[in-house]
Wavefront OBJ file of the C-alpha trace (Angstrom):
o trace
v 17.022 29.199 -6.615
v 16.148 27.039 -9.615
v 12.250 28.253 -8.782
v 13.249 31.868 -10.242
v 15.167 30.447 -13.751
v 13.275 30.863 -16.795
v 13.024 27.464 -17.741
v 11.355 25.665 -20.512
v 8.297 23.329 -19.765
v 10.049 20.427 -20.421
v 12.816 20.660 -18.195
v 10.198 22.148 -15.340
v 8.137 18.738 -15.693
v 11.487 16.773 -15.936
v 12.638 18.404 -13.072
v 8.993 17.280 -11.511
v 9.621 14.059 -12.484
v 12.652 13.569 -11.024
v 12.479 14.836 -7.666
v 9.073 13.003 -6.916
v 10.148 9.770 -7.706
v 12.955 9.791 -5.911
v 10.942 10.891 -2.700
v 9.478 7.734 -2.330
v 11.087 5.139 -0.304
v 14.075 4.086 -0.451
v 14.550 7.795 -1.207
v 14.127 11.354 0.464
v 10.386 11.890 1.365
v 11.518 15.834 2.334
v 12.004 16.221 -1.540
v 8.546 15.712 -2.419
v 7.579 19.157 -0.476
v 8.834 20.739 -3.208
v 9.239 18.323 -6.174
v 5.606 19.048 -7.662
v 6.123 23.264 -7.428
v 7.837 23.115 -11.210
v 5.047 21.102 -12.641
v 2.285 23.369 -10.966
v 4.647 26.263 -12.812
v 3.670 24.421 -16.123
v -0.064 23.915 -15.132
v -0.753 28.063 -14.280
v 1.098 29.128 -17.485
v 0.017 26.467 -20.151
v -2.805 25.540 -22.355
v -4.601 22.702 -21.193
v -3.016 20.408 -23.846
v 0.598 21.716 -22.993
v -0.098 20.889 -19.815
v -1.919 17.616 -20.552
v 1.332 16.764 -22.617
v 3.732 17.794 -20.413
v 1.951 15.999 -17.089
v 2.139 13.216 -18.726
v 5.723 13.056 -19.366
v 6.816 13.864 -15.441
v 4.775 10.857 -14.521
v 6.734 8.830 -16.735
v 9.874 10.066 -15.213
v 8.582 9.823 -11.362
v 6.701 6.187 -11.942
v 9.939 4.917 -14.001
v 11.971 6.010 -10.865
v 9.970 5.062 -8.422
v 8.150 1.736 -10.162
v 10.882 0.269 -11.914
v 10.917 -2.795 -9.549
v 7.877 -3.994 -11.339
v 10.187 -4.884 -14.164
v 12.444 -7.468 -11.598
v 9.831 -9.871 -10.406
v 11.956 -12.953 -11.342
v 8.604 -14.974 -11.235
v 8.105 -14.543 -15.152
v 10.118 -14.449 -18.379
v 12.250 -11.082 -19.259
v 8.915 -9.925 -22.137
v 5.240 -10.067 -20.112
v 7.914 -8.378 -17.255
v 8.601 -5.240 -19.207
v 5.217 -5.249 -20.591
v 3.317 -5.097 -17.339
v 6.446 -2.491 -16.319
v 5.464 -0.056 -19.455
v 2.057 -0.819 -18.803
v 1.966 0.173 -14.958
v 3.584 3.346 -16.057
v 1.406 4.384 -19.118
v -1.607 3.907 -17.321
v -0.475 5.857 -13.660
v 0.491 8.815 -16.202
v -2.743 9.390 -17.676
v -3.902 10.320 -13.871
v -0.875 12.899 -14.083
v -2.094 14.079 -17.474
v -5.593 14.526 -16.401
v -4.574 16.550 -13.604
v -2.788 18.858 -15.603
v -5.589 19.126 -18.205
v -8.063 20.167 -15.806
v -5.664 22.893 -13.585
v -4.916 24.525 -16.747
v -8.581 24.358 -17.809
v -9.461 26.340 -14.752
v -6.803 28.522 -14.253
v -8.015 29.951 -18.001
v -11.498 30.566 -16.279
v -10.840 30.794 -12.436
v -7.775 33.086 -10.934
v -7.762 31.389 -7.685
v -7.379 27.891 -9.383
v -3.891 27.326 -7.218
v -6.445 26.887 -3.899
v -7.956 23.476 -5.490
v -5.099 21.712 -6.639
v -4.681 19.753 -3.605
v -8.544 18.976 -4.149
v -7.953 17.932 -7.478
v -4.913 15.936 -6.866
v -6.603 13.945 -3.670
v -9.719 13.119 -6.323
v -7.368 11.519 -9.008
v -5.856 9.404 -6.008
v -9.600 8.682 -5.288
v -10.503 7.591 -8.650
v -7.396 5.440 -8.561
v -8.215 3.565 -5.808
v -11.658 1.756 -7.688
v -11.997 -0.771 -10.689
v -9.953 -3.492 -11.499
v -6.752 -1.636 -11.773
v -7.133 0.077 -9.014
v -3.382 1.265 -7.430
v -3.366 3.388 -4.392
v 0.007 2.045 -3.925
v 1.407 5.195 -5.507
v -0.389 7.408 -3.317
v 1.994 10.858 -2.031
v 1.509 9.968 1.421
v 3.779 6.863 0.754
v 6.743 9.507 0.152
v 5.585 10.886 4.056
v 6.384 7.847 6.212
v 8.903 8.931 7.853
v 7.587 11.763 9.217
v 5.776 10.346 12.053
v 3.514 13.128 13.560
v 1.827 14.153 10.086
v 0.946 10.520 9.712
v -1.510 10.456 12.616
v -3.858 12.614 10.621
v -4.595 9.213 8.780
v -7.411 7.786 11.682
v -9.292 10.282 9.962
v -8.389 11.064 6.565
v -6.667 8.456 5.138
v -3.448 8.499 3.610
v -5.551 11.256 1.114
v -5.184 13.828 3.991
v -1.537 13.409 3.817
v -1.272 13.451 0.283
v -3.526 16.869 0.319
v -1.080 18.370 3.283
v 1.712 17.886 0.611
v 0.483 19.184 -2.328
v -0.546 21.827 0.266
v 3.371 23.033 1.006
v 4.403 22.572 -2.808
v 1.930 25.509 -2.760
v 3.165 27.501 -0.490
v 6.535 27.105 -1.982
v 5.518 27.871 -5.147
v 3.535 31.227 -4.121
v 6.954 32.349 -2.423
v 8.625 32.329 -5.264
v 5.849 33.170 -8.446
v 2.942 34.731 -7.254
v 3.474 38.544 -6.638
v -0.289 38.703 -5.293
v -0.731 38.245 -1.683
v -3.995 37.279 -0.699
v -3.542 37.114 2.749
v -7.270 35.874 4.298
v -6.344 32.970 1.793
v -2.576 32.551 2.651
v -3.940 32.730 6.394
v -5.659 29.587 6.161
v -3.174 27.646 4.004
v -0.869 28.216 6.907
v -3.242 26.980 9.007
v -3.739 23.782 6.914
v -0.067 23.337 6.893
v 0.432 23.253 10.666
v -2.616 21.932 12.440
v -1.400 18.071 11.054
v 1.370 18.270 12.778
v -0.068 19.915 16.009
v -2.599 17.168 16.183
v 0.006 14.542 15.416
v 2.263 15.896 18.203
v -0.592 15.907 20.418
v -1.877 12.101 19.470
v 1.664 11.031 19.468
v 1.993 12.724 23.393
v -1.119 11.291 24.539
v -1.108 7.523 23.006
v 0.957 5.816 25.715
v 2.191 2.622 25.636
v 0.710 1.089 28.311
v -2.683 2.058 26.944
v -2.352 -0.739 25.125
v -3.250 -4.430 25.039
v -1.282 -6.730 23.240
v -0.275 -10.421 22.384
v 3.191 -11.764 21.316
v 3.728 -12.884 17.484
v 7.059 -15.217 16.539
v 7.587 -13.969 12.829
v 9.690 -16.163 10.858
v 11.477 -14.789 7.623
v 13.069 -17.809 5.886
v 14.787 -16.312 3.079
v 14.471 -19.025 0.519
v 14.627 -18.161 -3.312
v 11.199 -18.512 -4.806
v 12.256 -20.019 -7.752
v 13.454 -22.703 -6.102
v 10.471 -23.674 -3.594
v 8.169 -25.466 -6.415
v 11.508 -27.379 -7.690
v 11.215 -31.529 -6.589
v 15.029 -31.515 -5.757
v 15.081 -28.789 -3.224
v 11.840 -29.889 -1.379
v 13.229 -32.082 1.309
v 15.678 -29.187 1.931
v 12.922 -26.741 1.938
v 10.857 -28.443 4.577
v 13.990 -28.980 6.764
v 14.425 -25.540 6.812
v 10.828 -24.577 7.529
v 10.359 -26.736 10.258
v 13.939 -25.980 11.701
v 12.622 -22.176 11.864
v 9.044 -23.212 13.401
v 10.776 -25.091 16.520
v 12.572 -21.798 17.066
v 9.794 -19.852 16.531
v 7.337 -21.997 19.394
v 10.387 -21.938 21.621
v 10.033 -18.362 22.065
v 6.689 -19.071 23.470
v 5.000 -16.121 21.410
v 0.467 -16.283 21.435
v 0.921 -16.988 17.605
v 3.297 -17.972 14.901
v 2.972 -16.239 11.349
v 4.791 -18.114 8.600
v 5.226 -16.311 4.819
v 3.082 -16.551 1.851
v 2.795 -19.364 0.055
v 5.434 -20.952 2.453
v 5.539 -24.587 1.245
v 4.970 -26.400 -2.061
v 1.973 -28.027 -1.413
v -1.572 -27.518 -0.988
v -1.949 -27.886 3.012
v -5.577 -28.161 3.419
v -5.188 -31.283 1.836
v -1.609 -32.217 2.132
v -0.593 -35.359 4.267
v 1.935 -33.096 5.855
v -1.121 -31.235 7.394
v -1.395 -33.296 10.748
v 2.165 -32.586 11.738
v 1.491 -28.599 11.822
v -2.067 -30.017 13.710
v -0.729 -31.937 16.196
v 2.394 -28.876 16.834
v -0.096 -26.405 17.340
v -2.274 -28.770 19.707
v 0.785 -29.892 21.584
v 2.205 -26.596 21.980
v -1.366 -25.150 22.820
v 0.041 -21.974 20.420
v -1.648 -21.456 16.824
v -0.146 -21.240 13.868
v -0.715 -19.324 10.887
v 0.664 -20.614 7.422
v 0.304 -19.063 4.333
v -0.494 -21.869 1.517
v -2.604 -22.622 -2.118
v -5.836 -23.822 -2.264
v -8.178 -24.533 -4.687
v -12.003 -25.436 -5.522
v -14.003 -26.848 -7.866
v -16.571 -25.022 -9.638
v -18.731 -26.950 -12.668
v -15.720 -29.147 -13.189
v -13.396 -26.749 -13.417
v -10.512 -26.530 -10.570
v -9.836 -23.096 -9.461
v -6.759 -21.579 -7.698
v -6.558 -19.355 -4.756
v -3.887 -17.785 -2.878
v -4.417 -18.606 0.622
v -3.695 -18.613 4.715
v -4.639 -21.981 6.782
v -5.146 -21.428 10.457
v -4.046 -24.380 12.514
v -5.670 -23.386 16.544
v -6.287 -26.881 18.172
v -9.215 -27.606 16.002
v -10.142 -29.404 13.326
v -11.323 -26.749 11.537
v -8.194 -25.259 10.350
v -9.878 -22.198 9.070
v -8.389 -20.407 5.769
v -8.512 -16.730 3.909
v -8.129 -16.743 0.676
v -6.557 -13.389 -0.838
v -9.387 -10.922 -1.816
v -6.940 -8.209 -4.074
v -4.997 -9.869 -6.812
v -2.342 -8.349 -8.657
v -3.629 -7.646 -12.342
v -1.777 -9.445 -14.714
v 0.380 -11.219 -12.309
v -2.021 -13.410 -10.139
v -4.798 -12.514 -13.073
v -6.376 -11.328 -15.969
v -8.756 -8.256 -14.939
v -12.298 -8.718 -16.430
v -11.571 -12.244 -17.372
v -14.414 -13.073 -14.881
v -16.658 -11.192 -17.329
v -14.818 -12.177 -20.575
v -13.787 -15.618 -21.120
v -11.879 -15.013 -23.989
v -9.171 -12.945 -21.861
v -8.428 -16.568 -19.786
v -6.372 -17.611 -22.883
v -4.149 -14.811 -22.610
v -0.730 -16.049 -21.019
v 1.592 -13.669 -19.801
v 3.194 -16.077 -17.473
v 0.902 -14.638 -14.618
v -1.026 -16.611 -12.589
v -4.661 -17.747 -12.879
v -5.841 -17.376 -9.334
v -9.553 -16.330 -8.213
v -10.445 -13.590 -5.528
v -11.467 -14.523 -2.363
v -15.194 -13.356 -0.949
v -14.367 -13.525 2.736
v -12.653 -10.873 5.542
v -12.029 -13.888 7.469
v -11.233 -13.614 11.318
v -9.557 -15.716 13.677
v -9.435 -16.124 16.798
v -7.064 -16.196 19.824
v -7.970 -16.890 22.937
v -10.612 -14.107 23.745
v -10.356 -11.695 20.653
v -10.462 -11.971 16.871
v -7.659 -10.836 14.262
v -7.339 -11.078 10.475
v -4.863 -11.960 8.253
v -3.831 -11.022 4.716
v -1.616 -11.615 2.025
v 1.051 -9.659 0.155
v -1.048 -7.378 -2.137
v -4.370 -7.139 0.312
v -1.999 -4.514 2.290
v -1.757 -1.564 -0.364
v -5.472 -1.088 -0.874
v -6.577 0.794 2.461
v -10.200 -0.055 1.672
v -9.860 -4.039 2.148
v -7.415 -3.600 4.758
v -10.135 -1.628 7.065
v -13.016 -3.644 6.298
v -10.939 -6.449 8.343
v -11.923 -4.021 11.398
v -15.209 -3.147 10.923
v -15.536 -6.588 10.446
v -13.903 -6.805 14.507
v -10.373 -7.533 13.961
v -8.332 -6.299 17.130
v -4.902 -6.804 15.046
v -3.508 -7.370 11.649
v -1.281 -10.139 10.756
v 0.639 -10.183 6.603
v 1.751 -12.760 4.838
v 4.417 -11.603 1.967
v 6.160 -12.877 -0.929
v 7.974 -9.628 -2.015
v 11.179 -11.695 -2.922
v 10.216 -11.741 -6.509
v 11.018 -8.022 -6.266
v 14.294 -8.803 -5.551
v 16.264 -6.184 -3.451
v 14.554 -3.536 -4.966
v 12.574 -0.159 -3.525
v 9.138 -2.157 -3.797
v 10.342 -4.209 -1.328
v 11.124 -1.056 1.470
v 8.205 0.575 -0.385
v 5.682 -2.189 1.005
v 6.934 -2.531 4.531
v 6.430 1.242 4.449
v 2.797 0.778 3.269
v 2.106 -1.254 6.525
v 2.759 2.139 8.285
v -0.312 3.938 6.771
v -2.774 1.319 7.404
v -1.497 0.881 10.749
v -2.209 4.240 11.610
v -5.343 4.542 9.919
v -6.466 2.118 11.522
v -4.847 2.168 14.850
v -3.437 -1.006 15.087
v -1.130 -3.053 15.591
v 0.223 -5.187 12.187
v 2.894 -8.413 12.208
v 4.362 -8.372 8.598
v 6.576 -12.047 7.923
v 7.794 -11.900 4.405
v 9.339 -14.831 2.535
v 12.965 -13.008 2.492
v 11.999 -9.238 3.633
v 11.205 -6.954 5.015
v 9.501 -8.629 7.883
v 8.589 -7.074 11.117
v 5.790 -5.578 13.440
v 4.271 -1.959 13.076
v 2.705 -0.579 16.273
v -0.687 2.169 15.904
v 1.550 5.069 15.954
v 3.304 3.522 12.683
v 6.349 3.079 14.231
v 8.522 -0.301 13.670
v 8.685 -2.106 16.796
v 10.815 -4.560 14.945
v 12.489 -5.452 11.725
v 13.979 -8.221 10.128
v 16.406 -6.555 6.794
v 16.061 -8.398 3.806
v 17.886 -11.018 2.630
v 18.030 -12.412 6.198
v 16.762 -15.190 7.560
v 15.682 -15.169 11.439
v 13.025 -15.803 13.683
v 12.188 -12.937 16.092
v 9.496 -12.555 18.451
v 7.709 -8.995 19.267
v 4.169 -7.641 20.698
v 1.386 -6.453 19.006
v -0.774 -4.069 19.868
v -4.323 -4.485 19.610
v -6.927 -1.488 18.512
v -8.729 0.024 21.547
v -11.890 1.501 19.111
v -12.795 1.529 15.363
v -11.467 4.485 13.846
v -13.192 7.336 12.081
v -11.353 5.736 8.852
v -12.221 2.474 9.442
v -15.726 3.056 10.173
v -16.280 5.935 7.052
v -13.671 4.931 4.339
v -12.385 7.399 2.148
v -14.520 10.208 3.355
v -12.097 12.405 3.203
v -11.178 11.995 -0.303
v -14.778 11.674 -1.506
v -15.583 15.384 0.085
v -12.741 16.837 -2.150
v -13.865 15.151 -5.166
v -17.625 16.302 -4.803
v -15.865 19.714 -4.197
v -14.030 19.579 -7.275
v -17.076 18.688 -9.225
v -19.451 21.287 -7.453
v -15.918 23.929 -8.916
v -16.305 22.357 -12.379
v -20.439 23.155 -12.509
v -20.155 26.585 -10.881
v -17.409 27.513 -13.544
v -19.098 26.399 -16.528
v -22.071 28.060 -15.222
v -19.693 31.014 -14.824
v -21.145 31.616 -11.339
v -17.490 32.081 -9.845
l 1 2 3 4 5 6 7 8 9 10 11 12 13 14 15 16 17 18 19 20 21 22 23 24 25 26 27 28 29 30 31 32 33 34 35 36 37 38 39 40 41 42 43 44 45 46 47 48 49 50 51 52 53 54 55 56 57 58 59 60 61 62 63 64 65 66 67 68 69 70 71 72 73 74 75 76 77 78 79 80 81 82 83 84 85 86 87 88 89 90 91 92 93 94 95 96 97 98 99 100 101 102 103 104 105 106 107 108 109 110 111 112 113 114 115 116 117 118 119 120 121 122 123 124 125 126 127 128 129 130 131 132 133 134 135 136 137 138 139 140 141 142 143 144 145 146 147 148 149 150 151 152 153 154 155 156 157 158 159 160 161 162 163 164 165 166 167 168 169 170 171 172 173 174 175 176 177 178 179 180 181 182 183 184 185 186 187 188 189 190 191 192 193 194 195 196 197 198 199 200 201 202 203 204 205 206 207 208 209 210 211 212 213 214 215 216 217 218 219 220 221 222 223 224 225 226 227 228 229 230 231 232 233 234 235 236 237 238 239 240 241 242 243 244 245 246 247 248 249 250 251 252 253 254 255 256 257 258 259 260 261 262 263 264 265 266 267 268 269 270 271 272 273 274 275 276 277 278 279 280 281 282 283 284 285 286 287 288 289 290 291 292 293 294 295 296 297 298 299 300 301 302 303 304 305 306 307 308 309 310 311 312 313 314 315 316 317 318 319 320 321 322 323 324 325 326 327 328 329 330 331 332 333 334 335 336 337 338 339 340 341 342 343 344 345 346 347 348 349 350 351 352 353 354 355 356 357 358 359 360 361 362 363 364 365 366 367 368 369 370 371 372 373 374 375 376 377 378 379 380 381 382 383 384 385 386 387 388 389 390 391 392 393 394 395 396 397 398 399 400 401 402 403 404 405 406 407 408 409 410 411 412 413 414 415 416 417 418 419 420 421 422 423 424 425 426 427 428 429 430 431 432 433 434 435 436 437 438 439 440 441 442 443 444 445 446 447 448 449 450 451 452 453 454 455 456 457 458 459 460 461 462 463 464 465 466 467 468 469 470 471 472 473 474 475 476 477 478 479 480 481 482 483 484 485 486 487 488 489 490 491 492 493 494 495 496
């Protein structure tokens, strides 16, 4: 076993590197049970700047492998692409580096310091998940998806739990093979932590039946169209041909509701002309229609952008959500709300506003919310839709400026966590893939591949009661990092 050569730290946190990002999807999620146990090698046996040093440089390995679609999005010119690409990268490292700084920092003072890395390595993913760059997108639980009874530990922890339950076996693996000191009270109840997930996910699995659930019936269409093209004059008429062509199938499968794609025409529809033709379809059909769009506003003269969803139900309302987490430096600057002077940087992004609404709609008797493309990694926005008394989930993508990369199976994948942390049911229709519908369980019900363009209708379920995640947040993650910190006191005050 490579475990037992005596290699050198670099080619331990290379090896590190390597396996972990290729656990993430499209890849091997089994790999990442074992992909961190040569970097936790460096971390026990290295000073903390070693360690530091050498963290870093497996993060650049594992984010380049796993991340390197965020140097395709065809959206921008070739240079602000592989800046925000290098960027991404540097920045997720430094998490990696910190980690590694502060398990070698305790392991000098603390022989048992192996027991907390899963603490400390759930409160860097919590840390991550606040500010303006916030990124949970990287989170380990993404490389766990597959694996579909650990995932139901997620009502209640949050996709931290299953990011804790695999650092957790990379352990276990790692004390097989280097520690010669069995301390078996301790090694007891690591085992224990390692098989109750999948005990209670077996069990939740077992006992959520299908017909448990209510639903309603969603016509997802995935039109495929190049997004390069959709703002170009000469391919509009073709454009709206092939949108409407696609909505006609879509309301002759007589689904409740009919999601369109981000951003799906080239117009602002709230106050397009074209707007009373999708009115009078949805009031003539008696089935609403959800359309993702741009809007804008004016504020003290100025006309600001959003990135939006119009609601046409039968009403003149037409209700809209406007997209609450923007990418940094794609859809925005982050802090240029604070600092004006970072508006007149142009990296070919966008200059689009947050929204300050969970918006819910309704349909027939119940409520449901919608979001759009990048709302769906953070876990925190995507619950507050619940609490807020959303009975299902509906997504509005634009991944194709990915390209048919791994962030495009990486975000469909995404879906499956908040689904299950949520318990409920989420419709996902993507401009060219990967569209489809996610029941509570996280299971695909349906899937549309990408670069296909169809129209397919499928149920959703609907959430029977709030979970413990979406009423408490990140509880989970927040009791590991208060643990950590109550370590870090009790060490320096040499009281363990």
């Amino acid at each position: 076993m490579i475990f037992n050569r005596p290699f050198s730290r670099i080619m331990l946190s290379l090896y590190s590197g390597m396996i972990m990002g290729v656990s993430y999807p499209p890849g091997v999620g089994f790999f990442a049970l074992f992909g961190l146990v040569p970097l936790i090698r460096v971390w026990l046996i290295s000073s903390p700047l070693t360690s530091l040093k050498y963290s870093f440089i497996s993060s650049l390995i594992c984010s380049l492998i796993s991340l390197y679609w965020i140097g395709l999005n065809s959206g921008a010119s070739i240079i602000p692409v592989l800046i925000s690409l290098i960027a991404a990268i540097l920045y997720l490292s430094i998490y990696w580096a910190i980690i590694g700084y502060f398990i070698s920092w305790l392991q000098k003072r603390f022989s048992r310091t192996i027991y907390l890395i899963p603490f400390i390595w759930v409160s860097m993913e919590f840390l991550k998940s606040y500010g303006p760059l916030a990124f949970s997108w990287s989170s380990l639980a993404l490389t766990q998806t597959n694996f579909l009874p650990l995932l139901q530990i997620a009502e209640y922890t949050g996709s931290e739990g299953i990011s804790f339950w695999v650092v957790l076996i990379n352990i276990a693996i790692y004390m097989m093979f280097y520690n010669n000191k069995q301390i078996y009270k301790l090694n007891i109840v690591l085992i224990f932590f390692i098989i109750s997930p999948f005990i209670y996910g077996l069990f939740k699995i077992n006992f959520l039946k299908e017909s448990q659930w209510n639903k309603r019936t969603v016509s997802i269409i995935q039109p495929n169209i190049d997004p390069n093209l959709k703002w170009e004059s000469s391919f509009r008429d073709e454009l709206y041909r092939t949108m409407d062509s696609l909505n006609v199938l879509a309301y002759e499968l007589s689904p409740d509701l009919v999601l369109w794609p981000e951003a799906a025409l080239p117009n602002y529809m709230r106050v397009s002309y074209v707007r009373k033709r999708y009115e009078k379809i949805a009031v003539d059909k008696s089935i609403p229609l959800m359309m993702g769009t741009l809007d804008y506003k004016t504020k003290d003269g100025a006309r600001l952008s959003l990135n939006g969803s119009i609601y046409f139900d039968g009403s003149d309302k037409n209700k809209m959500y406007h997209k609450l987490f923007l990418v940094p430096f794609a859809e925005y600057i982050p802090m240029s709300k604070h600092f004006s002077i970072l508006k007149k940087l142009n990296f070919g992004q966008g200059n689009f506003i947050q929204g300050n609404e969970y918006s819910l709609f309704k349909l027939d008797s119940l409520l449901f919310s919608n979001l759009i493309c990048y709302d769906l990694s953070n876990p925190l926005v995507v619950k507050n839709f619940i609490i807020k008394g959303a009975r299902f989930l509906t997504v509005q993508a634009n991944v194709a400026w990915l390209q048919n990369s791994s962030g495009v199976r990486q975000f469909f994948e995404i879906a499956k966590l908040r689904a299950v942390e949520n318990r409920t049911g989420i419709a996902i229709s993507a401009n060219t893939g990967i569209s489809g519908i996610i029941n509570p369980l996280g299971v695909a019900t349906h899937k549309i591949l990408f670069n296909k363009q169809e129209v397919i209708k499928g149920e959703v379920f609907l959430n029977n009661k709030v979970t413990f995640y979406s009423k408490y947040g990140n509880v989970f993650s927040k009791i590991c990092f208060l643990f950590i910190i109550l370590c870090f006191v009790f060490v320096k005050l040499k009281r363990i």
